[in-house]
C-alpha positions as CSV (number, residue, x, y, z in Angstrom):
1,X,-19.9,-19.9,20.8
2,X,-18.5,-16.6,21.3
3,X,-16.1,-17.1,18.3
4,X,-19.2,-17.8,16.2
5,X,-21.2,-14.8,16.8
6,X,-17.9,-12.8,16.1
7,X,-17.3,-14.8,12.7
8,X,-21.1,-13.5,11.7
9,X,-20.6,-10.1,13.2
10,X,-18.1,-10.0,10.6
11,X,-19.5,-11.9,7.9
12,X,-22.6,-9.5,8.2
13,X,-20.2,-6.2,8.2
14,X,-18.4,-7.9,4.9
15,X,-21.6,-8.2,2.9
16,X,-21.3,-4.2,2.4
17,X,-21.0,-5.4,-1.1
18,X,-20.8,-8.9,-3.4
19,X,-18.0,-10.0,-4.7
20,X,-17.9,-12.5,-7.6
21,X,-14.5,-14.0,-8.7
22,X,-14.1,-14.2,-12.6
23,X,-11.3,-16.7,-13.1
24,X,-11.2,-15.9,-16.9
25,X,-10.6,-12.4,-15.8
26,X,-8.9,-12.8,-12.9
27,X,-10.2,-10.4,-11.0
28,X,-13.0,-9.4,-8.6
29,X,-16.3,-8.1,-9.7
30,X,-18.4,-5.5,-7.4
31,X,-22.1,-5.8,-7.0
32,X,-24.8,-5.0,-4.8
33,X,-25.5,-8.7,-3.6
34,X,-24.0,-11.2,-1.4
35,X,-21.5,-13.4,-2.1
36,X,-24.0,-16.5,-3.2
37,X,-23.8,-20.1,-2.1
38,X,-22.7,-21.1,-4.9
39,X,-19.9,-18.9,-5.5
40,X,-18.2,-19.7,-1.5
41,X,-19.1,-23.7,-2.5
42,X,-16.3,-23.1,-5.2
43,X,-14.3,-20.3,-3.2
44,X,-13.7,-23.2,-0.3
45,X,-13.0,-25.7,-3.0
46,X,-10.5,-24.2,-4.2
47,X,-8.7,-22.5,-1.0
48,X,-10.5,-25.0,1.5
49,X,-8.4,-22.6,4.7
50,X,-10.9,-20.2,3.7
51,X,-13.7,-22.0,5.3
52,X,-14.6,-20.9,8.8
53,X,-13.9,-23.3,11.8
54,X,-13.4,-23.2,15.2
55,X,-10.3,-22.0,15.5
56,X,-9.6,-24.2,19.0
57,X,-11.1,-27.7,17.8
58,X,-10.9,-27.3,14.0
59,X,-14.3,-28.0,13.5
60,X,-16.9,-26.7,11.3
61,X,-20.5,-25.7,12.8
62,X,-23.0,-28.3,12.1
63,X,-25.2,-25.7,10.9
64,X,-22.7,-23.9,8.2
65,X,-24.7,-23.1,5.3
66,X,-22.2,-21.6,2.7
67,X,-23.4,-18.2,3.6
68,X,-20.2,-16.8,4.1
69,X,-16.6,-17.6,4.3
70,X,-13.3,-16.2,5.7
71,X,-13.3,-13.9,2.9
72,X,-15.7,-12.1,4.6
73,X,-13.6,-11.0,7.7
74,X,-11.6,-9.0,5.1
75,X,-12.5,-5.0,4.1
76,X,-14.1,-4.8,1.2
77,X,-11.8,-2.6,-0.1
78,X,-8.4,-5.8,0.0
79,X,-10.8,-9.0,-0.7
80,X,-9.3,-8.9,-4.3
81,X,-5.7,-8.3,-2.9
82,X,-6.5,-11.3,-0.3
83,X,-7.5,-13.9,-3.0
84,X,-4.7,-12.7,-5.0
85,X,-3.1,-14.0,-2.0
86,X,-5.0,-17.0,-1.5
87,X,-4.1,-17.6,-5.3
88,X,-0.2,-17.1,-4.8
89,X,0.1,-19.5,-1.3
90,X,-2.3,-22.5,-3.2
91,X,1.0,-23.9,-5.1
92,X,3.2,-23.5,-2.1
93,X,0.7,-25.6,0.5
94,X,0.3,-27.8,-2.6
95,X,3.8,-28.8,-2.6
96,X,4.6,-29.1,1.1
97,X,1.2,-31.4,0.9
98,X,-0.4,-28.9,3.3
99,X,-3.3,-27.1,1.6
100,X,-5.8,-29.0,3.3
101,X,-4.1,-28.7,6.9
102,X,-3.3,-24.9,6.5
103,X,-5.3,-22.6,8.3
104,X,-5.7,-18.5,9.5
105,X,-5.5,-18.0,12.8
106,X,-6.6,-14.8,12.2
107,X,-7.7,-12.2,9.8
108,X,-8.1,-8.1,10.5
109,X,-6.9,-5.1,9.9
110,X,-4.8,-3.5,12.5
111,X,-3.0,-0.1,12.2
112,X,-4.0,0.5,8.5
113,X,-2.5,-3.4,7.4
114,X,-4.6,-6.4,6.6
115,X,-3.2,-9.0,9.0
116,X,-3.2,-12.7,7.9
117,X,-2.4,-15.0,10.7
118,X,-1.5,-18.5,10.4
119,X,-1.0,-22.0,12.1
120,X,2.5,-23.2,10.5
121,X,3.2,-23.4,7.1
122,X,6.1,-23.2,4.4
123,X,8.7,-20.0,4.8
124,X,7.7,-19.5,1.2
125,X,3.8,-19.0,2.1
126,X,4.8,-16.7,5.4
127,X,6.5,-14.5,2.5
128,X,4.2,-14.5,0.2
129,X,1.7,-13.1,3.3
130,X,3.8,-10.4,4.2
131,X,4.5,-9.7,0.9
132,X,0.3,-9.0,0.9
133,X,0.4,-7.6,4.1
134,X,2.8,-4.9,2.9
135,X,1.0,-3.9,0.1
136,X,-2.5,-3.6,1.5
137,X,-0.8,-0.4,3.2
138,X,-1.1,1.3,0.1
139,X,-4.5,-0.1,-1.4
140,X,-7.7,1.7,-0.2
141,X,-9.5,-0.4,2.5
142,X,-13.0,0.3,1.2
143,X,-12.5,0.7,-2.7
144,X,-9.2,-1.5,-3.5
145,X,-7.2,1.6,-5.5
146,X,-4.1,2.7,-4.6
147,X,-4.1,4.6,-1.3
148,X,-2.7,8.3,-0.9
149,X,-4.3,9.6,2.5
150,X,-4.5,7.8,5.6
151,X,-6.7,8.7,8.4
152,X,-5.7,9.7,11.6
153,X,-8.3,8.1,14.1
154,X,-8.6,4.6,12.9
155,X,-5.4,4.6,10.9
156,X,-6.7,3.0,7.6
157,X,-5.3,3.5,4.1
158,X,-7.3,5.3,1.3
159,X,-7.4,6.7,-1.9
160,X,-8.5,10.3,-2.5
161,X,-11.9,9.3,-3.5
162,X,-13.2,7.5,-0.6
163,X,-10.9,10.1,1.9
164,X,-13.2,13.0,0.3
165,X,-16.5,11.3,0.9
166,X,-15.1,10.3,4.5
167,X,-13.6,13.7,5.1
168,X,-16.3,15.5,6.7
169,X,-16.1,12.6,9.7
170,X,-12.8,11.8,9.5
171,X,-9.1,13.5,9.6
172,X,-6.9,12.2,7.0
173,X,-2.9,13.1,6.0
174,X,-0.9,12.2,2.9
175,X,-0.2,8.7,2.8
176,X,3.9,9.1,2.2
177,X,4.3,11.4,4.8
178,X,3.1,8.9,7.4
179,X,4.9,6.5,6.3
180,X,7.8,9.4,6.2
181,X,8.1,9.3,2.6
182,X,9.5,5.5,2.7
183,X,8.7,4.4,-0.6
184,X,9.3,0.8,0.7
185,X,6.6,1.3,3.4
């Protein structure tokens, strides 16, 4: 149970903002709703790892209502970097007939980098993650553009609008020179 009221503790974090996928425009769309039935009905359709389960016996709550999805354990600011994600791993599982087997472990952010953790799959899918993983270093956590301060408390990525609003709580230092001007990084 304790996993549960985590899962909503983070769901209910995640609702900061809606986000409604556009598949003709292949991106994500900001609002100030929740993500709606609906919408996760499809979402778990199409990426069925994204729906939330016990991560020690696999199974879903009896009383799951579509309210939220693992989507939700992600900062608002790298959902649409994460389904890009979710988009990019689909053909992989596809062909190693694992898409409905494949699951996250876990999902967080830990020292500034959206961490995707799995159960098993394909090389190509652990790439493809890291390949993610990487890049959310440089993409704001709460608005999704490109990053250039970090903060020093909490080290989390974010671009110069959000690390204004944030400044007067929070000490923040150029981006490249944390990551010692790696370009790579």
């Amino acid at each position: 149970m304790g996993w549960m009221i985590g899962f909503v503790l983070g769901a209910a974090f995640g609702y900061a903002v809606c986000a409604i996928y556009s598949a003709e425009k292949d991106n994500i769309e900001r609002g100030d709703c929740m993500h709606t039935i609906e919408w996760n009905k499809d979402l778990i359709k199409r990426y069925p790892y994204l729906l939330p389960r016990n991560i020690f016996t696999d199974e879903v709550s009896e009383d799951y209502d579509y309210t939220w999805t693992r989507l939700d354990e992600i900062e608002d600011g790298w959902q649409d970097l994460f389904l890009k994600m979710c988009e990019e791993i689909r053909e992989p599982l596809i062909k190693a007939d694992y898409l409905d087997d494949f699951r996250f472990s876990q999902l967080k952010e830990k020292y500034g980098v959206m961490r995707c953790y799995c159960f098993g799959a394909p090389k190509e899918v652990h790439d493809i993650i890291n390949k993610y993983e990487q890049e959310s270093k440089r993409t704001c956590i709460q608005c999704g553009r490109n990053a250039a301060k970090i903060s020093t408390g909490w080290i989390s990525p974010y671009c110069l609008s959000c690390a204004k609003v944030l400044s007067e709580h929070m000490d923040f230092m150029d981006i490249n020179e944390w990551y010692g001007g790696n370009e790579d990084v």
